[in-house]
N, C-alpha and C positions, 0 to 999 in steps of 0.2 A: 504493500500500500504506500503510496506517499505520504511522507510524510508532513507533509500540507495538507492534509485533508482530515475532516473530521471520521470516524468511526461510520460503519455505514449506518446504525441503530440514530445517532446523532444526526446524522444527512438526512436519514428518513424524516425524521421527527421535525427539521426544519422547512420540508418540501412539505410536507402537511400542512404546518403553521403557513407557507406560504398559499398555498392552494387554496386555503379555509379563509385566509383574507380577503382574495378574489372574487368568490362565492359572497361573502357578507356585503365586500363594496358594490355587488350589483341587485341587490335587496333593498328594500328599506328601512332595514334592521343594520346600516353599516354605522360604522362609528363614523362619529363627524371629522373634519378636519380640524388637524392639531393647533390649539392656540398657544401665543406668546406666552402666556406665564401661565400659573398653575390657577384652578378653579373650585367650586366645589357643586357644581352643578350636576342636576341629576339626569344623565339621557339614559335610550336605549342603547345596550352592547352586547352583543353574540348573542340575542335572542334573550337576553336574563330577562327576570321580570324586573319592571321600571323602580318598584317601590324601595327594591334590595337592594339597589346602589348607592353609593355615595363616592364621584367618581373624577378622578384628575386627568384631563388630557397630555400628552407629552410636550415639552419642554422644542421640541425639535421634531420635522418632519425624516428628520434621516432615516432610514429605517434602521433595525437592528436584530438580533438576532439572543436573546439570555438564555444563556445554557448553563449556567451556576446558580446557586442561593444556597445563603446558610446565615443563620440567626447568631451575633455574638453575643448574648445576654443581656443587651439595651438596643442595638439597631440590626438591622438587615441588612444584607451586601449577595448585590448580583450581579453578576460577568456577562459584558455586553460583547461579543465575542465581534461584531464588524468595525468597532471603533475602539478593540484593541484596549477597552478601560473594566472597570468596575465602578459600580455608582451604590453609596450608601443611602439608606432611607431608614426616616423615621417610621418607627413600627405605632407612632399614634396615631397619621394622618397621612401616611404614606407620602410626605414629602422628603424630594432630595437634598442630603445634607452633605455630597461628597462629590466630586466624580474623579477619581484617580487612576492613571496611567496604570496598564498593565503590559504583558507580552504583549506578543503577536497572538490572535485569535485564543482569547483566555478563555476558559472551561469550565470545569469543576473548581470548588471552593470550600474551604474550611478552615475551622476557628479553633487552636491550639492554647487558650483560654486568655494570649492576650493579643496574638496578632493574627491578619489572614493569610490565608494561604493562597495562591492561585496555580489551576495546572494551566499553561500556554501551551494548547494544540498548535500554535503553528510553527514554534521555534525549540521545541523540546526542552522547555524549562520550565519550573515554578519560582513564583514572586510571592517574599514574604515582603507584609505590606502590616505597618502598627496602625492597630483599629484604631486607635483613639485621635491618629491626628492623621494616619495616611501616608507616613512616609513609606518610602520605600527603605525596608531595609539588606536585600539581596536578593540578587536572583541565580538559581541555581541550576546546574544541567540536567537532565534528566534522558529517559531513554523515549525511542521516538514514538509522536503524538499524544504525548499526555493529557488524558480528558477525562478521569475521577481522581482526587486528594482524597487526604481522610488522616486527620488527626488521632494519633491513640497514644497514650502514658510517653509524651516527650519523642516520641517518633511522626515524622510524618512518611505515610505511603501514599504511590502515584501509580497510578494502573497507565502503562504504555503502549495504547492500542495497536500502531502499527508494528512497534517492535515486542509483541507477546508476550511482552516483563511484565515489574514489576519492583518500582524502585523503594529503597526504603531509608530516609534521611534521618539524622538527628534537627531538631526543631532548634535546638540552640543555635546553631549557626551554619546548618545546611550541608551538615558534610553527608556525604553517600556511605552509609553502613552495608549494603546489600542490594545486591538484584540477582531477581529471582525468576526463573520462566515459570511462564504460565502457559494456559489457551489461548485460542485466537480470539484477538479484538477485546483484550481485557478494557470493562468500561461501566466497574461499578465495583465499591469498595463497602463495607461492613466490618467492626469489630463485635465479637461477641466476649468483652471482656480478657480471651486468654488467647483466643487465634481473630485472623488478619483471614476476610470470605472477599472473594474475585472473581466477579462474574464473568465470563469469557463468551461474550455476545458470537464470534463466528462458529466455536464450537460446541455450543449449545449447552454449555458445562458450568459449574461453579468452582473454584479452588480451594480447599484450605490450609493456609499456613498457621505455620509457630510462631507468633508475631515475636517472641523472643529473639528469632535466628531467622525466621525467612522459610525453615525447613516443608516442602509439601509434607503435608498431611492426607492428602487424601483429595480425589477431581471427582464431582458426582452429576450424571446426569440432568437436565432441568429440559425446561418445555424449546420454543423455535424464535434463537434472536431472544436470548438474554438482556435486559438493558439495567439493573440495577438492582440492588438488593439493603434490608434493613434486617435485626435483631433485634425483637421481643421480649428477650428474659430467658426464653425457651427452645425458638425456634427460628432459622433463619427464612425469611420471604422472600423470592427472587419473581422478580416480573418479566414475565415471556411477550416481547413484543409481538412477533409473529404468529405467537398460538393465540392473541387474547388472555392468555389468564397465569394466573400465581402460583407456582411453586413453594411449599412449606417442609423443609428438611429438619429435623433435629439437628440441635449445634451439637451432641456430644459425639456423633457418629453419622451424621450424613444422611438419617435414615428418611425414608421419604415418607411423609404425614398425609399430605394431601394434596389436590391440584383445583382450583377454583379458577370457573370462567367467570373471567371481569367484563370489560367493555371491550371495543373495535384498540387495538394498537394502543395500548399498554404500558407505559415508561416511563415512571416515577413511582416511588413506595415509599412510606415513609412510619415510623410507631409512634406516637405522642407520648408516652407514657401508658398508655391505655388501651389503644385502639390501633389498625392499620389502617393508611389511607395508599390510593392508587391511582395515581391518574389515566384516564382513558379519553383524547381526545377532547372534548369539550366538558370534561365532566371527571367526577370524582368521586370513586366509590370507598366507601368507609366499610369495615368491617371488625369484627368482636376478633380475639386471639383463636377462636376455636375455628375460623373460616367462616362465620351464618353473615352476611351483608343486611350492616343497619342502614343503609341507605347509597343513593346514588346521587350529586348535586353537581348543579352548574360549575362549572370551572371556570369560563374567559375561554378566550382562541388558543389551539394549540397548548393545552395544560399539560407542563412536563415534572422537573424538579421539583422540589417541597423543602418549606422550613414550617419550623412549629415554636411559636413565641411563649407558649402556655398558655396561652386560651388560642389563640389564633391558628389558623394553617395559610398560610402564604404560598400562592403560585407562580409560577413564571410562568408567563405566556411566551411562548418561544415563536420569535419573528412578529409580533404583535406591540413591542414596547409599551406593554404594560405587566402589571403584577396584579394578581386579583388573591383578595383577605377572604376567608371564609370564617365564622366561629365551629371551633372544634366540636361544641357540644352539640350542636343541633345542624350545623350544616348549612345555617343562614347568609347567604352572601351580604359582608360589609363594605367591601369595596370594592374599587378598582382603579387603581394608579397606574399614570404614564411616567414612564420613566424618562431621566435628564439624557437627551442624546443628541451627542455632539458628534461634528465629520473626524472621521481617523487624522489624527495630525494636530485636531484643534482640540484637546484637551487639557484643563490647565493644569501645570504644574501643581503638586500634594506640598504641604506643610512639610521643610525641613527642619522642624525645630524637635 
């Protein structure tokens, strides 16, 4: 694969988001065009019902493309992968409070409890970046196309899609401790506390390592076109793009629980504490730990990634610049924010202090 290019799971995901924009702009259910500064006006968007919203248009007509989100314990940070940044938001009113330089075509994202992390699919590196003010503090190499992070006890790992690894850094200062082979098109990371789970979207597989050493433990079947996987307490969840539905292995052995059809194209999971949630194209299906589905609710365009703020669940709309808030308990849509998007190149320099 090139190493320029996203993971095929990712490419899909974004031809979606593209195609399902097309389709709304020639409805009467399209989003308006984007105004100069932020709003709080209430329209229609993807078909939601009007009363649910409360809703901010983008900042910039550029388009873009968010393929990261991850919560650091006061705001939100999502990776705009065509302009090359990441843009912090407040998680009160979904406005933006940041927008900071990243690689080339930044990806997956994660919060190591005081700074972020970002994987750059298009230059084989991740960017540690200090949440609180944005600078940038290194950017390190990695193996090719990195497009899921994942913070665990003072390491960080990066699943290296084109090149079937699987790197594993110290968080203090970015040195490389390990890489590891995996499957193909690894592009979805999970700790379950004691091992390091790797989905391997071309080989239809999940990985588990010793996240002590890197060592496999053990590759276990899953459903068609892997794209991400979460940890319950119990059991690990992996979401099969191509079959529609979820995979539930036991972490202690790999054993297989059960397989649950979700929605049409399938590629985000995520556990609250409580519950699973799964995106499926416009839409977001919740489910108990046992697999019985409490519900299925609006998502926004192209619903992929998930964070979870403690009451809230946060989507990325992939290729749509916006983000859309549900509440975790009932599934009520609260929002929906345009994100700050600026042209590749004109992004302004982060706080060096």
């Amino acid at each position: 694969m090139d190493s320029q290019r996203l993971p095929i799971g990712a490419a899909a995901i974004m031809l979606f988001a593209l195609l399902s924009s097309f389709v709304a702009s020639s409805s009467s259910m399209a989003l308006p065009p984007p105004r100069a500064a932020a709003t709080n006006q209430v329209f229609k968007y993807w078909l939601l019902p009007e009363a649910q919203i409360t809703s901010r248009s983008p900042d910039s007509s550029v388009a873009t493309a968010a393929t990261g989100i991850v919560f650091d314990g006061s705001s939100l940070w999502m990776s705009l992968t065509e302009s090359d940044s990441v843009v912090k938001l407040s998680t009160s009113d979904g406005s933006v409070e940041a927008t900071i330089p990243a690689g080339s075509r930044p990806s997956g994202l994660a919060w190591d409890g005081e700074n972020i992390w970002v994987a750059n699919s298009g230059n084989s590196s991740v960017s540690k970046i200090r949440a609180y003010n944005g600078k940038l503090l290194g950017t390190f190499g990695v193996g090719a196309t990195p497009v899921a992070i994942l913070s665990d006890k003072g390491d960080i790992w990066v699943a290296n899609s084109a090149g079937d690894s699987v790197t594993k850094l110290r968080a203090s200062d970015g040195a490389v401790l390990t890489t590891v082979a995996v499957g193909g098109g690894p592009c979805g990371l999970a700790s379950d506390g004691i091992n390091i789970w790797v989905v391997n979207e071309k080989s239809n597989s999940i990985t588990k390592l010793n996240a002590s050493d890197g060592r496999v433990l053990g590759t276990f079947p899953v459903g068609g076109s892997p794209t991400a996987v979460t940890f319950d307490g119990v059991a690990v969840w992996i979401v099969n793009r191509a079959s529609g539905s979820v995979t539930r292995l036991r972490a202690a052995d790999g054993t297989p629980l059960s397989t649950l059809e979700v929605g049409t194209m399938p590629v985000g999971v995520l556990f609250d504490k409580t519950n699973i949630w799964v995106t499926n194209g416009f839409q977001v299906t919740k489910l108990r730990d046992d697999g019985s589905i409490l519900g299925t609710f609006s998502a926004g365009g192209g619903a992929g990634a998930m964070a979870f703020d403690g009451s809230s669940l946060w989507i990325a709309n992939y290729g749509s610049g916006y983000v859309t808030r549900l509440n975790a308990q009932d599934g009520k849509m609260l929002g929906s924010f345009g994100l700050m998007v600026v042209p590749k190149g004109a992004v302004p320099e982060a706080s060096q202090e």
